[in-house]
BAVEX-180806 format. One record per residue (C-alpha): residue in one letter; y, x, z. Coordinates in steps of 0.2 Angstrom, whole numbers, plus 5000, padded with zeros to 4 digits. Layout:
resn:north:east:up
A:Y:X:Z
...
END
This chain:
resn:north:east:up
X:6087:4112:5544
X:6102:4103:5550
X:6108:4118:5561
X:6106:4130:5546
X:6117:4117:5537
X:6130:4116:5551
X:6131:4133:5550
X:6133:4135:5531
X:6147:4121:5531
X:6155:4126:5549
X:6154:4147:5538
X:6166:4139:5521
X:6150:4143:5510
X:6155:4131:5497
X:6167:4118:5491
X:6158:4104:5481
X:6167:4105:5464
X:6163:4093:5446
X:6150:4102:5436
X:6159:4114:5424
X:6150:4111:5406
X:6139:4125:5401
X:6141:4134:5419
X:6126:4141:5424
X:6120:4131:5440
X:6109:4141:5452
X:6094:4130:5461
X:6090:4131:5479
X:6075:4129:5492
X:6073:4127:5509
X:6060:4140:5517
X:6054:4141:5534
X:6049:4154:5545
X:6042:4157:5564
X:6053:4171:5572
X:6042:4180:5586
X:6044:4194:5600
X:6036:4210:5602
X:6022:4202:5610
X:6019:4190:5595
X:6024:4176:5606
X:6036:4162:5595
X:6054:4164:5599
X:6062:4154:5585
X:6059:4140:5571
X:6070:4143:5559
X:6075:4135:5540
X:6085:4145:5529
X:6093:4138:5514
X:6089:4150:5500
X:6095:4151:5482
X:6084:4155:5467
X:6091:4171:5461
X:6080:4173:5447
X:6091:4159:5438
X:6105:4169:5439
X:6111:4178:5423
X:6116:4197:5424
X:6133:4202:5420
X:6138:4184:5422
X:6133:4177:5440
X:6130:4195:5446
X:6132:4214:5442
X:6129:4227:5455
X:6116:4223:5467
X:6112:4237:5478
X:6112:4241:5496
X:6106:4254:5507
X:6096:4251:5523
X:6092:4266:5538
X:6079:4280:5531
X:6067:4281:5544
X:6069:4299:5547
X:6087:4296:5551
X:6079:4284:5564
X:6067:4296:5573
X:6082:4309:5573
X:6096:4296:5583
X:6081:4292:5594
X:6078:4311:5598
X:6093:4313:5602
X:6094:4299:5614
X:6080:4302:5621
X:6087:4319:5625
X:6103:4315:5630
X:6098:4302:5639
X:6108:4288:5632
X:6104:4269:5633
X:6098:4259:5615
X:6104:4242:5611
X:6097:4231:5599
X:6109:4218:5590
X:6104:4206:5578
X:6115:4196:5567
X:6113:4177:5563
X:6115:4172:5545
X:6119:4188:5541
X:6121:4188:5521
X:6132:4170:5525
X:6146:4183:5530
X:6146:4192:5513
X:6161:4189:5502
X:6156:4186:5484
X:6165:4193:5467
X:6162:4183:5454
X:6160:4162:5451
X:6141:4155:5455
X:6139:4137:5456
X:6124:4130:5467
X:6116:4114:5468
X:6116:4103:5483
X:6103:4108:5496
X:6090:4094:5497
X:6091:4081:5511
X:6109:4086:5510
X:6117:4080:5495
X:6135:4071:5499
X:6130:4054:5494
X:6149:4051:5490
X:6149:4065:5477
X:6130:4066:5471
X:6132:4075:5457
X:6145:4088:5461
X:6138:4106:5462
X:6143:4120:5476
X:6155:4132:5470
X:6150:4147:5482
X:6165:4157:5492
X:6151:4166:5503
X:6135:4173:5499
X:6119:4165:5502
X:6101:4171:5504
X:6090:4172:5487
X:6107:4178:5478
X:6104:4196:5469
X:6120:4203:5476
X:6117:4195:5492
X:6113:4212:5504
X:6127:4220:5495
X:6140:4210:5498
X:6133:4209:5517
X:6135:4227:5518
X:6151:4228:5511
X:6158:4217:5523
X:6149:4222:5540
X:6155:4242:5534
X:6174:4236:5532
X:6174:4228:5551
X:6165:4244:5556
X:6179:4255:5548
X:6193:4245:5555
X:6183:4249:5574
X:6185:4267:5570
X:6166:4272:5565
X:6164:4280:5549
X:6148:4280:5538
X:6137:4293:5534
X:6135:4303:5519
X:6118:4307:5520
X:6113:4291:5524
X:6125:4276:5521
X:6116:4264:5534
X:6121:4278:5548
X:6139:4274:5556
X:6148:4286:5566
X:6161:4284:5580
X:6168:4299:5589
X:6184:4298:5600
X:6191:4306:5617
X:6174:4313:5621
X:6165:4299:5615
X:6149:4298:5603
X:6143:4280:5596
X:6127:4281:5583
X:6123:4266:5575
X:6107:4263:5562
X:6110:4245:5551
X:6096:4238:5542
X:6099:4223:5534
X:6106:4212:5551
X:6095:4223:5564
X:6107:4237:5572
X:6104:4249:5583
X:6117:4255:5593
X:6118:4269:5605
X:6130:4285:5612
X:6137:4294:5628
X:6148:4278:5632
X:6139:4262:5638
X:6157:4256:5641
X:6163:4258:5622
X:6146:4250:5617
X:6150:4235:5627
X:6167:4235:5619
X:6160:4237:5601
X:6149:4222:5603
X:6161:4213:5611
X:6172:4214:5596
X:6156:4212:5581
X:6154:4199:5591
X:6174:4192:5584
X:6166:4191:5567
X:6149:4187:5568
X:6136:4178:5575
X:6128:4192:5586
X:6115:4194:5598
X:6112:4205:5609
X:6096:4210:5612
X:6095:4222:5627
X:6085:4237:5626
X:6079:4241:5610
X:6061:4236:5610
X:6057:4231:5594
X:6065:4238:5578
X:6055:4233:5560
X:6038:4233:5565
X:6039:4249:5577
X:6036:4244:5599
X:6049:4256:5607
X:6041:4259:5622
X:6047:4271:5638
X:6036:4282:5643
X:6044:4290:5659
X:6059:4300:5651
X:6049:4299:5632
X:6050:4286:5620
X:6033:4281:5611
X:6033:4273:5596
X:6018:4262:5590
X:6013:4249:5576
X:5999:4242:5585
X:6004:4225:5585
X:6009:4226:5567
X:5994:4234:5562
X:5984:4220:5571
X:5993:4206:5563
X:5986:4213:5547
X:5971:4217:5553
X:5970:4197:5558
X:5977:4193:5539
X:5965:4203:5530
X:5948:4196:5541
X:5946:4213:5547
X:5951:4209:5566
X:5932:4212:5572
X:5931:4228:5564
X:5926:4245:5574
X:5938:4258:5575
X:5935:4274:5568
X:5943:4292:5575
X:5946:4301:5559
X:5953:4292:5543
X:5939:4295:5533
X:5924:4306:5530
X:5927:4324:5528
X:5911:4325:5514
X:5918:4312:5503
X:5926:4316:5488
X:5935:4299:5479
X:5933:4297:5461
X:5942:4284:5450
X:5927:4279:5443
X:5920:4276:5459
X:5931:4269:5467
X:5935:4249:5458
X:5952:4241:5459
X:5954:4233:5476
X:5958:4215:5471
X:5975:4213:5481
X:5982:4233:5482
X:5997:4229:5493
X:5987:4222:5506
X:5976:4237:5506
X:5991:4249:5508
X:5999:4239:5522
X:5983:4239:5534
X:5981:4259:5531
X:5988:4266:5547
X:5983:4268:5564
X:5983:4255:5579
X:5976:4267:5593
X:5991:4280:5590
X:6010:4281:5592
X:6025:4293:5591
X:6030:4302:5605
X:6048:4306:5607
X:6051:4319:5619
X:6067:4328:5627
X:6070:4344:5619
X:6079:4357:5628
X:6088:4363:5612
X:6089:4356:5592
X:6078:4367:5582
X:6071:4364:5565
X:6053:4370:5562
X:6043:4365:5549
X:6026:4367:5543
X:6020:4365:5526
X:6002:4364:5515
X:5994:4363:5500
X:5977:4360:5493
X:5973:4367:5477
X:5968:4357:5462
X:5960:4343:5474
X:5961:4328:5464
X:5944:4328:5452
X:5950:4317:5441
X:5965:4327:5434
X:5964:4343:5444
X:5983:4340:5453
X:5986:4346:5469
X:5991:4339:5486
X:6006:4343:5496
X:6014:4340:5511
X:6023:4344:5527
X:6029:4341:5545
X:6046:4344:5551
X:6051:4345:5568
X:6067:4343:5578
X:6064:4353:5594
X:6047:4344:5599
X:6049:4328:5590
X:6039:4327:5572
X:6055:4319:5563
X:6049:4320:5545
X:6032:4320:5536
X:6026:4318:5519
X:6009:4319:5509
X:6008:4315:5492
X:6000:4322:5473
X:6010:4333:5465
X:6015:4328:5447
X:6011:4347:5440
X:5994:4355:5437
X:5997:4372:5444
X:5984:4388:5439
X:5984:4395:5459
X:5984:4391:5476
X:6000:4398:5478
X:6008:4388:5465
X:6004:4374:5472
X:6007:4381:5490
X:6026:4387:5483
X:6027:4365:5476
X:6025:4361:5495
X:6037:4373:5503
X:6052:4369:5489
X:6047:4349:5493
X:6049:4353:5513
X:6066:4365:5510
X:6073:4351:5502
X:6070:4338:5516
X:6075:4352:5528
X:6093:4355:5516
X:6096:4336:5519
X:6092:4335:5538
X:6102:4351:5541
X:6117:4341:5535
X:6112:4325:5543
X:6113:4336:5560
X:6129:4344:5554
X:6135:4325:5552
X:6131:4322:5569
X:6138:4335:5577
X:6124:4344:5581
X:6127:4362:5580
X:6110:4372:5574
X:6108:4388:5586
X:6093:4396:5578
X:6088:4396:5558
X:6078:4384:5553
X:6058:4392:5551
X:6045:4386:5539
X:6027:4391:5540
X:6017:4393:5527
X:5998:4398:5526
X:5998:4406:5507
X:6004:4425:5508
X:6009:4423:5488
X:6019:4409:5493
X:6027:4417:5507
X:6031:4433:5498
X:6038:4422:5482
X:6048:4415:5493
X:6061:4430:5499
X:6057:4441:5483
X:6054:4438:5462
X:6037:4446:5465
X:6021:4441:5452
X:6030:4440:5438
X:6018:4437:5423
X:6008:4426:5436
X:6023:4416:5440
X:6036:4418:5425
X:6034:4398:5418
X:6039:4391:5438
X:6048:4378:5435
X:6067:4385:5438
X:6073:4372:5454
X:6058:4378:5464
X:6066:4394:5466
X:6080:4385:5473
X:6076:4389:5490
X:6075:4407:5489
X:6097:4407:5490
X:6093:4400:5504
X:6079:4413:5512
X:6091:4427:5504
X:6107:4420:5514
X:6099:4419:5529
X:6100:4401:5531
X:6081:4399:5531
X:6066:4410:5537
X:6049:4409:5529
X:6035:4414:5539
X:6017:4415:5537
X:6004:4407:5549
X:5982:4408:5549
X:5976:4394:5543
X:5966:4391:5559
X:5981:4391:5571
X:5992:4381:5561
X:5997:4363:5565
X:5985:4353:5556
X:5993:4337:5544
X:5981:4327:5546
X:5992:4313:5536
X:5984:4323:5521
X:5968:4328:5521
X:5953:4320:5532
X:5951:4331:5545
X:5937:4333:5556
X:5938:4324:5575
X:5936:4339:5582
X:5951:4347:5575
X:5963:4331:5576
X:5959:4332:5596
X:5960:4350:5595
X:5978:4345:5587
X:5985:4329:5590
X:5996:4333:5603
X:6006:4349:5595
X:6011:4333:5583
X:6020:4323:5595
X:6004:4309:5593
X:6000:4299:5609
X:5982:4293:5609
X:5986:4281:5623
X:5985:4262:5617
X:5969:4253:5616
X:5964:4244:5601
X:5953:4231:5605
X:5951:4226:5625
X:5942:4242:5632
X:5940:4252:5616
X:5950:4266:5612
END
């Protein structure tokens, strides 16, 4: 606690000023943590003074409070791309990182306690930085770290705002912010040293070496392959939920069952529930690719949901051989066919593959083929490059044809695939083990961490 309050006097935070009468004073609490490693060893006790920012009044002590943080696609595609060019990854932390934000408008705080000036007890802190708990706190943060970035010569993404850009004299610098974890990497390991160097001017950063742990994902080497695994953070909920002692299983669930709401109650705490589902016995493989290809592959089921007769889409989209993007959720529209539902899925997957095309063109990666989609519904494939079934197909949304300028431009090629040889999602639908082994590898997955002591 006294090191946290060095560092928020030794930062300017505030200046202890009379209470203004009929100000709106902002309470604070001290809240503790236990920083650990990858390994889940402890590495840190740490005490962070944090304001109540459900006291603040909107339009008053705040107004704008949003900030971006890295998409997770945008961070499987920089790591690709180092992993086939070979770069190095580092991993910076900031200290105290929302202490650097500059704030806008007049918040008054009370004195921390433990910590209230006993020559001036019932002065309140009139805040010239921001400070953890405040709405606006990550925005002003970001503000501030994208300034000192701008004035180094990066530039910040349009696709995605947390992804900064440097390129100059040959050199190419990446870096992924979020929140006060950065991962920085490029063609120069001499300009890296020199941009961390110079954060290093304004804040209090660390510099953590290879990247090896980067929210909740290990990044582990694998020869000249990256692996990415959650088993440590699927463990640590395991531990939290009592389910530490359970079996493994190979395949998410039964293939026979079909889930009902009314058989299927309320679970009594729903987050905990949708934390643990995952898988602690797979990871991510990130390969080198000799060249950067989109593929995708999309599917769809057909009125699968028995209570309101939706179906479900998804797909899987691959840059060269690393499986970059996946999605699979309900669609929001009951469709009368198949290919309805099928011609959903591939309008959901062009759009992800529109915004990785630019995210790519931003990173001066120059496409040498069109991208290809595969589709196992013939309708759908045909609906795609021509306005064919029309009584069948005349009351389609409008902006799912919106990919069909793009198959008549030739930016994009739609192709058909059998069912049976087509790259299973097993994300959507429980597949049996037989097929996901039959599978697994063609989607980058890595069956080679160990759950329990011997058991895989």
């Amino acid at each position: 606690m006294s090191e946290e309050f060095k560092a928020l006097i030794t930062n300017g935070t505030w200046t202890l000023v009379p209470p203004v009468p009929n100000a709106n004073v902002v309470d604070c609490k001290w809240v503790y943590k236990i920083k650990r490693d990858q390994n889940g060893l402890i590495t840190r006790y740490k005490a962070r003074l944090v304001a109540k920012g459900f006291n603040q009044q909107a339009g008053l002590d705040y107004h704008e409070t949003f900030s971006p943080v890295v998409k997770p696609t945008t961070i499987r595609v920089v790591l690709s791309m180092a992993v086939t060019h070979g770069w190095p990854l580092c991993q910076l932390d900031v200290q105290n990182a929302f202490l650097n934000g500059d704030l806008q408008e007049t918040i008054y705080l009370r004195q921390p306690s433990g910590f209230v000036d006993p020559a001036k007890p019932n002065h309140v802190c009139l805040l010239h930085k921001s400070l953890y708990g405040l709405k606006q706190a990550p925005r002003a943060w970001f503000h501030r770290l994208s300034d000192v970035l701008y004035t180094l010569g990066f530039t910040g993404s349009k696709t995605d705002p947390s992804l900064f850009i440097y390129s100059s004299n040959g050199t190419t610098l990446y870096m992924l912010v979020y929140v006060d974890d950065i991962v920085l990497t490029g063609n120069n390991p001499a300009v890296i040293d020199t941009i961390v160097k110079h954060l290093q001017q304004h804040f209090a950063l660390q510099d953590l070496g290879a990247l090896s742990y980067f929210l909740g994902i290990e990044v582990l080497p694998k020869g000249s392959h990256l692996l990415l695994s959650q088993k440590k953070y699927v463990l640590d909920l395991l531990q939290k939920a009592g389910l530490s002692q359970s079996k493994p299983v190979s395949s998410p669930c039964s293939t026979s069952v079909t889930l009902t709401r009314e058989d299927s109650p309320l679970f009594n705490n729903p987050v905990r529930y949708q934390q643990i589902v995952g898988t602690a016995n797979h990871g991510l493989l990130l390969q080198r690719s000799a060249s950067f290809t989109l593929h995708a592959y999309t599917d769809a089921d057909w009125a699968g949901s028995s209570d309101d007769r939706r179906s479900t889409g998804g797909y899987a989209i691959y840059l060269g051989k690393n499986l970059v993007s996946w999605s699979a959720r309900k669609q929001q529209t009951v469709f009368r066919s198949s290919t309805e539902s099928e011609y959903k899925a591939l309008a959901n997957t062009v759009a992800e593959l529109t915004w990785l095309e630019a995210l790519l063109s931003e990173l001066n990666v120059a496409m040498k083929s069109t991208p290809v989609l595969w589709c196992d519904n013939l309708g759908a494939t045909y609906l795609s490059a021509n306005p064919v079934f029309h009584a069948r197909t005349k009351h389609i949304e409008v902006d799912f044809h919106f990919f069909r300028e793009k198959v008549a431009q030739g930016k994009l090629l739609v192709q058909f695939i059998p069912l049976m040889i087509k790259l299973l999602m097993s994300s959507q639908s429980p597949y049996p083990l037989l097929v996901l082994l039959l599978y697994g590898t063609s989607y980058s997955s890595f069956p080679g961490l160990s759950l329990r002591g011997n058991i895989r």
